[in-house]
Structure formats: structure tokens, C-alpha cells
VOPAGU-2260 file (C-alpha; in pm, 1 decimal, decimal comma):
REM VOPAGU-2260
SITE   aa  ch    i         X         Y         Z
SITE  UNK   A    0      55,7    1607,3    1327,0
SITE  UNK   A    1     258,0    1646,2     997,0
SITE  UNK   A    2      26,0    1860,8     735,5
SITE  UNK   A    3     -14,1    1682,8     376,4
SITE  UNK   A    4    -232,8    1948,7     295,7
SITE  UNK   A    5    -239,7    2303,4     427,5
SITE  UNK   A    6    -468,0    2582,8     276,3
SITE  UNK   A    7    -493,7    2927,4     386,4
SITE  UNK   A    8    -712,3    3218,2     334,1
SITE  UNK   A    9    -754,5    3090,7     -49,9
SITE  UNK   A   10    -967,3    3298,1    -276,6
SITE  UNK   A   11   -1110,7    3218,7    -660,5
SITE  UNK   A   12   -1295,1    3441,4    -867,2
SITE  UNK   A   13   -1438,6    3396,1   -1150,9
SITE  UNK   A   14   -1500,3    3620,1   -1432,3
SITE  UNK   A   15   -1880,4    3815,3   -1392,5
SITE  UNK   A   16   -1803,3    3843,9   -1028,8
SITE  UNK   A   17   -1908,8    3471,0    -902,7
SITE  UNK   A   18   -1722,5    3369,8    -611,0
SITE  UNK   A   19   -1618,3    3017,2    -620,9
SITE  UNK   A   20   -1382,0    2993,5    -340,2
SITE  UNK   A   21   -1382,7    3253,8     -34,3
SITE  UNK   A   22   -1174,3    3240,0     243,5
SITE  UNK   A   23   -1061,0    2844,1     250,8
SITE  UNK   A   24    -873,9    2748,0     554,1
SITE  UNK   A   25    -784,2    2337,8     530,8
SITE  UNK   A   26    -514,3    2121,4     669,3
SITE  UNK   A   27    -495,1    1746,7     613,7
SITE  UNK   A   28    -295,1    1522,6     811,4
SITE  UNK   A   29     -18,7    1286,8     652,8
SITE  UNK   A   30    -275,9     916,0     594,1
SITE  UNK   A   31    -634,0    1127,3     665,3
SITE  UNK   A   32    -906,4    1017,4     427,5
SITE  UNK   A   33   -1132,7    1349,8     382,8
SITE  UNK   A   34   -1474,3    1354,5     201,0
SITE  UNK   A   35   -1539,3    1698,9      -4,6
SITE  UNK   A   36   -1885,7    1740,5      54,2
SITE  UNK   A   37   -2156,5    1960,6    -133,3
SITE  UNK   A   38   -2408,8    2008,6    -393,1
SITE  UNK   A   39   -2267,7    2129,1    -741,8
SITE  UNK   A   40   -2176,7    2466,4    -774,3
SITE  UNK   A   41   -2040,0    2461,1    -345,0
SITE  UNK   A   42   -1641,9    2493,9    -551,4
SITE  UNK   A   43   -1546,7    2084,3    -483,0
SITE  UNK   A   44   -1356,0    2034,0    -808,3
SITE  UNK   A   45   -1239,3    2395,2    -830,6
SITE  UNK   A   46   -1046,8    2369,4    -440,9
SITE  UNK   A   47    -907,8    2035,5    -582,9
SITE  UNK   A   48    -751,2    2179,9    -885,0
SITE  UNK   A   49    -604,4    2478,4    -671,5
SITE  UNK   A   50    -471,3    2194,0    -460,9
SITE  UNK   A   51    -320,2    2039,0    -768,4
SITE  UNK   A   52    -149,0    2377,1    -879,2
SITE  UNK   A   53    -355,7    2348,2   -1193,6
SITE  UNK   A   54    -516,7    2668,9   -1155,3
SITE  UNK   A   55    -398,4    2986,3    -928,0
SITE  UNK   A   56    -658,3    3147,2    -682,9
SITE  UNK   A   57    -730,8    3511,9    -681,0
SITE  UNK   A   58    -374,9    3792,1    -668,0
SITE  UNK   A   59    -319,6    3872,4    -309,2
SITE  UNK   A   60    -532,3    3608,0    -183,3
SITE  UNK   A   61    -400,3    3287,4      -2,5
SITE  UNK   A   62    -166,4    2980,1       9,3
SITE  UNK   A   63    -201,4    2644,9     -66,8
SITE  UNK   A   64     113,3    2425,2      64,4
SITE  UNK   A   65      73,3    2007,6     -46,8
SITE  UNK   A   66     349,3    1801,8      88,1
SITE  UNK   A   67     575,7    2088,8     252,8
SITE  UNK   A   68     583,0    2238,7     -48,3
SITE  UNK   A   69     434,5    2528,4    -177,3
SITE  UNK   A   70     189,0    2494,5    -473,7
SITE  UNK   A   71      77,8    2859,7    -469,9
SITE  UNK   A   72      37,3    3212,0    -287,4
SITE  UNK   A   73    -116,7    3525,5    -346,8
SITE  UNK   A   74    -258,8    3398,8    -676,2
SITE  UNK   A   75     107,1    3298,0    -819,2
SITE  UNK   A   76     190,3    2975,3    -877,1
SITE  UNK   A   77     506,1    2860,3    -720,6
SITE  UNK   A   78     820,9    2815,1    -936,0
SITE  UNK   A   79     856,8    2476,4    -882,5
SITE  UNK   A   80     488,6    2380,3    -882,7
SITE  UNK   A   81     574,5    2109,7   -1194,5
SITE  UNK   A   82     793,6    1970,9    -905,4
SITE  UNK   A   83     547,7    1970,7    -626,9
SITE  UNK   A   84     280,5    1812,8    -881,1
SITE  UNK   A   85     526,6    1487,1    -902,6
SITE  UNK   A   86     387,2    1405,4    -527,0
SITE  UNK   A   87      -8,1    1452,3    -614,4
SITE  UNK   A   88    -216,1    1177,1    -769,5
SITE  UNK   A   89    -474,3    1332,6    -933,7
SITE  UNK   A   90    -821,7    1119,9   -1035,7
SITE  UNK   A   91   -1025,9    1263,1   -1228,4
SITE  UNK   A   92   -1444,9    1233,9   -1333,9
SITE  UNK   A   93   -1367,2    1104,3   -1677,6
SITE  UNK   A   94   -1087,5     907,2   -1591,6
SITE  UNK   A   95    -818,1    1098,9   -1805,9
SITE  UNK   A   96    -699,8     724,5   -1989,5
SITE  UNK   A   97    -587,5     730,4   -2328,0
SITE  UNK   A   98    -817,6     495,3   -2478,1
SITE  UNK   A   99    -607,8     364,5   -2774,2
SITE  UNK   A  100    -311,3     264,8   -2537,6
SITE  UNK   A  101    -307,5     -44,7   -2358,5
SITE  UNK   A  102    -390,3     -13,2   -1962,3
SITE  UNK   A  103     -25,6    -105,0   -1849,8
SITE  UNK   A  104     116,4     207,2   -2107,4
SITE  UNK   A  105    -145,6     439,0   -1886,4
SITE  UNK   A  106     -55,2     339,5   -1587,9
SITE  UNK   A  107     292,0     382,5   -1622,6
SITE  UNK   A  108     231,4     749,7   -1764,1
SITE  UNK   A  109     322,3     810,8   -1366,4
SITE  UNK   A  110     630,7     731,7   -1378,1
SITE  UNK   A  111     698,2    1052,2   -1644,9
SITE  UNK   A  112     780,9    1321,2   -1403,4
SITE  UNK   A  113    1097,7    1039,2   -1311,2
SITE  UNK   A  114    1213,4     959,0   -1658,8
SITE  UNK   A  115    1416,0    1112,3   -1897,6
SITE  UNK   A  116    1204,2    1297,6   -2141,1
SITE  UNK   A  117    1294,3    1071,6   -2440,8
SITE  UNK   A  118    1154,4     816,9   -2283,7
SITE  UNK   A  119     870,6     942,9   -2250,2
SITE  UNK   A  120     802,2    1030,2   -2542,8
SITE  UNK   A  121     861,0     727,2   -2707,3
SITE  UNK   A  122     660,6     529,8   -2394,9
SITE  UNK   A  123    1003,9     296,9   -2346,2
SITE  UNK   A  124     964,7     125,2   -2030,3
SITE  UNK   A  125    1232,1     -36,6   -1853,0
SITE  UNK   A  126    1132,0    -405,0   -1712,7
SITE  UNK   A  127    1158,1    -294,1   -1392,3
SITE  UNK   A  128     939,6     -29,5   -1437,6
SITE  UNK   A  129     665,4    -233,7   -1623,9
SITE  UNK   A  130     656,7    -478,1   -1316,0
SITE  UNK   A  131     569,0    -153,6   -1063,7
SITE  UNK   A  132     285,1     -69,3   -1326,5
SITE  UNK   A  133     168,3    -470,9   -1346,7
SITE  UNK   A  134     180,0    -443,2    -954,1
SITE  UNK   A  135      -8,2    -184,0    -909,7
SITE  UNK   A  136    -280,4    -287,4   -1124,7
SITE  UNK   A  137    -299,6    -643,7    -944,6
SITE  UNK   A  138    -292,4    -369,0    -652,4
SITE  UNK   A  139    -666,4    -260,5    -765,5
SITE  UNK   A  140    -767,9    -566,8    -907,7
SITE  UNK   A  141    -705,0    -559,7   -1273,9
SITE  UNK   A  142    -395,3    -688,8   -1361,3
SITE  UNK   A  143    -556,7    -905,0   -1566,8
SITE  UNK   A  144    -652,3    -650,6   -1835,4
SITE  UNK   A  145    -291,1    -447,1   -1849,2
SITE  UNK   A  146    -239,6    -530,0   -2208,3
SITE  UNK   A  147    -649,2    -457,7   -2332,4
SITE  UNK   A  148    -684,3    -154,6   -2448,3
SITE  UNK   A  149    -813,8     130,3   -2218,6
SITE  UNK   A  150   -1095,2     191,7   -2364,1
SITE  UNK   A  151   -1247,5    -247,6   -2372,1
SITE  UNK   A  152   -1254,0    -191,3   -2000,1
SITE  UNK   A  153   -1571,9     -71,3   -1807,6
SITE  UNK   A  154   -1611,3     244,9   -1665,5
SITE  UNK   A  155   -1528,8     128,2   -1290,1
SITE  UNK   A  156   -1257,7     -66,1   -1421,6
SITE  UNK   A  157   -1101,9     217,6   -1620,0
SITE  UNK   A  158   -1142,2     425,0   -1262,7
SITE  UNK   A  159    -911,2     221,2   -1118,2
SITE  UNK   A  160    -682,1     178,3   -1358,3
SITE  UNK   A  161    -637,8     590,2   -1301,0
SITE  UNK   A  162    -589,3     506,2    -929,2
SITE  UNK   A  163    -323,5     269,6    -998,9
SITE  UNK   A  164    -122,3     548,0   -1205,2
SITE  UNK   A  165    -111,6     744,5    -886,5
SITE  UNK   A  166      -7,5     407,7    -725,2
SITE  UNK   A  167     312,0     446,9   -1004,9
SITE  UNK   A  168     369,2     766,6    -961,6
SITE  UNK   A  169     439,5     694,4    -545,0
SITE  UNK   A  170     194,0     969,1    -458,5
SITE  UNK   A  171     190,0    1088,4    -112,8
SITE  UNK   A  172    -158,1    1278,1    -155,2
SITE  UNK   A  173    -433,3    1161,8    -378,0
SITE  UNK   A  174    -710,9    1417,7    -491,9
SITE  UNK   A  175    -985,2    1264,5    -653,5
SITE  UNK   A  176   -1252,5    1449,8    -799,1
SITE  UNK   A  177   -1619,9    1289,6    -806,1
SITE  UNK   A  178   -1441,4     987,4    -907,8
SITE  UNK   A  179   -1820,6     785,4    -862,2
SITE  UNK   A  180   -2039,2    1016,5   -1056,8
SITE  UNK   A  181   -2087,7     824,2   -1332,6
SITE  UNK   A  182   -2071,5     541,6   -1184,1
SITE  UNK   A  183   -2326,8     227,4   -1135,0
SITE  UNK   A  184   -2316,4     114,7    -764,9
SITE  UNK   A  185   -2127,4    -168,4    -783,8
SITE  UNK   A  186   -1880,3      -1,6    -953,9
SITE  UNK   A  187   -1877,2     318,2    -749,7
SITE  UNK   A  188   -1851,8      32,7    -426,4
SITE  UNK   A  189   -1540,0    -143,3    -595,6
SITE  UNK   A  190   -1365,3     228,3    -690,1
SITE  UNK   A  191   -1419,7     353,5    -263,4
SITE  UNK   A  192   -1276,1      46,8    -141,8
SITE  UNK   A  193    -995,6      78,9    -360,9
SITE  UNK   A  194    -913,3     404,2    -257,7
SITE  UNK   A  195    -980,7     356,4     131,1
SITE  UNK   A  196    -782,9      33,4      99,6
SITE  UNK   A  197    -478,2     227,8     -36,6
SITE  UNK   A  198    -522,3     502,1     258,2
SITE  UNK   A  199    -487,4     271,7     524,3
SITE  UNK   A  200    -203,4       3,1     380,6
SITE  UNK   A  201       3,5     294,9     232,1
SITE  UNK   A  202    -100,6     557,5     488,6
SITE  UNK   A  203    -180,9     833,5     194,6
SITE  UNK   A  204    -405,4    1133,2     260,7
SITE  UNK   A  205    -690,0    1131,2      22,5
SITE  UNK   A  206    -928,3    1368,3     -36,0
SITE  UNK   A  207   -1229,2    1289,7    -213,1
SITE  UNK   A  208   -1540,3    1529,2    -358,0
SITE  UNK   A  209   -1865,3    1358,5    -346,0
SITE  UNK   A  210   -2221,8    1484,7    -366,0
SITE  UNK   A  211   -2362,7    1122,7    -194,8
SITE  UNK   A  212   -2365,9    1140,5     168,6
SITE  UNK   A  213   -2415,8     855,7     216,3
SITE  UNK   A  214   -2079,5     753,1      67,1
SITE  UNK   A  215   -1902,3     978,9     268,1
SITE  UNK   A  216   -2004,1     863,5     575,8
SITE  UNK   A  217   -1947,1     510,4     496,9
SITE  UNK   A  218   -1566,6     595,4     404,8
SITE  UNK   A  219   -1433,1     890,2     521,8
SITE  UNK   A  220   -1386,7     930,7     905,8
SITE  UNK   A  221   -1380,8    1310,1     783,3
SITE  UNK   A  222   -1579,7    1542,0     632,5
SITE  UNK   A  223   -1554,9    1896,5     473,1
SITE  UNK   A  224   -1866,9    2045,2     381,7
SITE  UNK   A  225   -1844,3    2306,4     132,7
SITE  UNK   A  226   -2161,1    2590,7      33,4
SITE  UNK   A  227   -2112,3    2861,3    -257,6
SITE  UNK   A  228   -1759,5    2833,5    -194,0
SITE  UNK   A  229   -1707,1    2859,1     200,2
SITE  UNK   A  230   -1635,7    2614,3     453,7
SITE  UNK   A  231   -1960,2    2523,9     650,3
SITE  UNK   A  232   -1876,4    2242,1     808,6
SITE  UNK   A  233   -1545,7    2045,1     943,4
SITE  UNK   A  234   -1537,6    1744,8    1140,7
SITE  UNK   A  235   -1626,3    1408,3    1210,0
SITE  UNK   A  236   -1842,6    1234,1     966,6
SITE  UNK   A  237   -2028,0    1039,5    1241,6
SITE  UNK   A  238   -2209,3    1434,7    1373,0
SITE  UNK   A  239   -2352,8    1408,3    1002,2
SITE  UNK   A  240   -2732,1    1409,4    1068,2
SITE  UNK   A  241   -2993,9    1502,5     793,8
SITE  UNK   A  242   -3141,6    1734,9    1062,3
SITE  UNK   A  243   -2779,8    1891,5    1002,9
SITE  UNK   A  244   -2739,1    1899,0     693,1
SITE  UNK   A  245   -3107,7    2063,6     636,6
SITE  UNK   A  246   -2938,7    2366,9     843,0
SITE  UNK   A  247   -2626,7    2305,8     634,9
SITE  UNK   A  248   -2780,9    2320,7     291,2
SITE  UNK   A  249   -3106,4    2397,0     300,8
SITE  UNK   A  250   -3311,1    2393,1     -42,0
SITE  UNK   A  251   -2973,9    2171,5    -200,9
SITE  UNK   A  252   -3007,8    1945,8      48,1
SITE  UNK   A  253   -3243,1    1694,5    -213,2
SITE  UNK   A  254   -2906,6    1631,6    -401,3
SITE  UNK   A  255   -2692,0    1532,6    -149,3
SITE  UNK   A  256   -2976,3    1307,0      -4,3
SITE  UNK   A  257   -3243,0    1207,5    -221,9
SITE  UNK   A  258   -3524,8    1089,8      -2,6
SITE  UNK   A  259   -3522,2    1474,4      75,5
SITE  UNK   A  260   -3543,1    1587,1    -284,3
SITE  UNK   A  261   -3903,5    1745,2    -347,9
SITE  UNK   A  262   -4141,9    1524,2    -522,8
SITE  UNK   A  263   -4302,2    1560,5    -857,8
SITE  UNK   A  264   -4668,4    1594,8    -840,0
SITE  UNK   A  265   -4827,0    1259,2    -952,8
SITE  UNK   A  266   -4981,5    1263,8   -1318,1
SITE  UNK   A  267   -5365,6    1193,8   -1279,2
SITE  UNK   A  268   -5487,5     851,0   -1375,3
SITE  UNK   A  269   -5788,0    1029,6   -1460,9
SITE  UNK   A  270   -5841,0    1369,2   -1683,2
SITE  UNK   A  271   -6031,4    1628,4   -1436,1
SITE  UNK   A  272   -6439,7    1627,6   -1465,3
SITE  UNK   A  273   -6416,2    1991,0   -1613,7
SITE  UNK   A  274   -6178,5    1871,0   -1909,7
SITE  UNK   A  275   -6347,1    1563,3   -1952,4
SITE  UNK   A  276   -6689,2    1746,3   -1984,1
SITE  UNK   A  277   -6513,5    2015,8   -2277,1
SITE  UNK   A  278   -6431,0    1703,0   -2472,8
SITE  UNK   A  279   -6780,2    1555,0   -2490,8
């Protein structure tokens, strides 16, 4: 098995003492699809962005190696982490577009880390280049809304048009963090099948953070269930039961599953006798 991913003994503190990572030990394998799984506040986003290289974990604490090479250890970021970044699709919440620019210019904002810097700055495409950006959009299903604006599109839409940036950028390891949350169904649907359809046709590890169980069985053959921070749970999606996950997350367990969520008392149709008498 050839590691995508490989975390070890990673640590993240936060200032006032909160612990937001402790002790993470995770390995991915090269084309995986792993769900993130946990209530907010279990440290989802924050692993992701120490995956990423965005952020280093706590001094003495830990290694996180993406692609054979290394992002971070002992709370340093490694000297060529603007290197190892080039290999990481990254999708965020909000979806990170520039809304002004047209899709296709967004899209091809991949490519940067393989262009010389004037180019970038002056967003001068080569013909070539445009074409990978047109057929990567067509890849997710929007290619016919490359030259609209970013922000005319719909929030699902716009999702994927972040997805097919990592497409551009020829990612080997996608992170996407709660890329459904503020999502309608449909939309959050359209956005999981894009990503599970680029796992299995171009054999990319992708690790996904979700809060909706549901969604993680449906698309992720794996799951890692995270609580304050620490690894609770790592395996199959399929052992998932509710009975489970009650042990797993006890009183959070009504926002990973809502039908276990604790009920509002009713509002009375009627005021009670002794109010009713006060008023007459």
C-alpha cells in the first residue's frame, strides 16, 4: 500500500489551553475516499489544514507527510511545504472563487504553482492551458458557464467549479472541508458524486469532513471518526451503527444524526387552567 497521507503523533493547541488535535495517527492509501467524521468542535477542518501545511501543529509534536513529502514535523513547517502544497487540492466551505472573475479564470488559478509568476499575475493563459480548465469543468458538469461570472452561478455549482481547480492543478490528494454544509440536497448530492466520481476514474485519495452520517456512509467506504480532537473510531463505514455512534458521541450524537437530536417540548394549544383563571 503506497501512503498519500501519513500522520503521526500530531498535536494542536490552541491558545487558553483547548486541545484541538491530540495524538493523530492517520495514513491514507494512494485512490482511498475517507469521510472525516464528527460534530463541530471534534478538530475536522483544523487536521485538514495541518494536512494542507496551512497551519503547523504544536513544537515537538508530530509529522504530517502528504504525497512522500513532508508537510511538517515537530511543529515546523517543512522548507519546501509551498512545493508539497502544488500536489493538494484543497476545497473549501465557502468555495474560495473570486466572484468578479469569470469561472474558467478560477479554475485555471491551479495551474499557478506551474507558471511563471508574470503570468500569473496578469491571468495570461496559454490555449492549451484554457482547454485543460474548459475540460475540467465539462469534467463536473459546468462547462457551460466557464465564461459567467463566478459569482451568477449557484452555490452547488460554484462548489464544483472549486473541484475542477483541483482537477487543473493535477492533484494527487484532495482535502475538502465540509464542502456540503451549506448546501441544499440536491446540490450537496450533485457536489458527492462529483467528488466520488473523480476518486474512482482518476484514482485520487480524498478526504472529506462531514457532520451527516448519513452522507458518509453512502460515499465513503471509510470512515474516521474524530471527538475533542482524538481519533475514536477507524474503519469501515458499513460497522457504522447508531447504537455505535451513541457510544461514540454520546450527547453530540443529535448533530450527526438528527432523528436522535432531543426534541423541543411542544407549545400548548391551550394556556394552563391556573393562567387562564389569573386572566379572568
Amino acid at each position: 500500500m503506497t501512503c498519500a497521507i501519513e500522520v503521526q503523533g500530531l498535536c494542536k493547541t490552541f491558545q487558553g489551553g483547548t486541545r484541538a488535535l491530540d495524538g493523530i495517527n492517520l495514513q491514507v492509501a494512494d485512490g482511498e475516499m475517507v469521510a472525516l467524521l464528527g460534530a463541530s468542535g471534534s478538530g475536522k477542518s483544523t487536521l485538514l489544514r495541518h494536512l494542507a501545511g496551512f497551519v503547523a501543529g504544536d513544537a515537538g509534536a508530530g509529522s504530517v507527510t502528504v504525497n512522500g513529502q513532508l508537510i511538517q514535523r515537530n511543529g515546523r513547517l517543512s522548507r519546501n511545504v509551498r512545493g508539497a502544497r502544488a500536489g493538494i487540492g484543497f476545497v473549501f466551505q465557502q468555495f474560495n472563487l473570486v466572484g468578479r472573475l469569470p469561472v474558467i479564470t478560477n479554475v485555471l488559478t491551479g495551474m499557478l504553482p506551474r507558471v511563471p509568476l508574470w503570468r500569473s499575475l496578469t491571468r495570461w493563459f496559454l490555449r492549451d492551458e484554457v482547454r485543460q480548465g474548459l475540460d475540467a469543468l465539462a469534467q463536473v458538469g459546468i462547462d457551460d458557464y466557464a465564461f459567467q461570472r463566478a459569482s451568477t452561478l449557484s452555490g452547488g455549482q460554484q462548489q464544483r467549479a472549486a473541484i475542477a481547480r483541483t482537477l487543473v492543478q493535477n492533484a494527487r490528494v484532495i482535502l475538502a472541508d465540509e464542502p456540503i454544509a451549506s448546501l441544499d440536497p440536491e446540490s450537496s448530492r450533485r457536489v458527492m458524486d462529483t467528488l466520488a466520481q473523480i476518486n474512482r476514474s482518476r484514482k485520487v485519495a480524498v478526504v472529506v469532513s462531514l457532520h451527516q452520517v448519513d452522507v458518509a456512509l453512502r460515499y465513503c467506504p471509510r470512515v474516521v471518526a474524530l471527538r475533542h480532537g482524538k481519533v475514536v473510531y477507524d474503519g469501515p463505514s458499513a460497522r457504522l451503527t447508531p447504537a455505535m455512534l451513541g457510544e461514540l458521541y454520546g450527547s453530540d450524537l443529535g448533530e450527526l444524526l438528527p432523528e436522535y437530536a432531543p426534541q423541543a417540548p411542544a407549545t400548548p394549544a391551550v394556556a394552563p387552567l391556573s393562567r387562564l383563571a389569573q386572566a379572568a
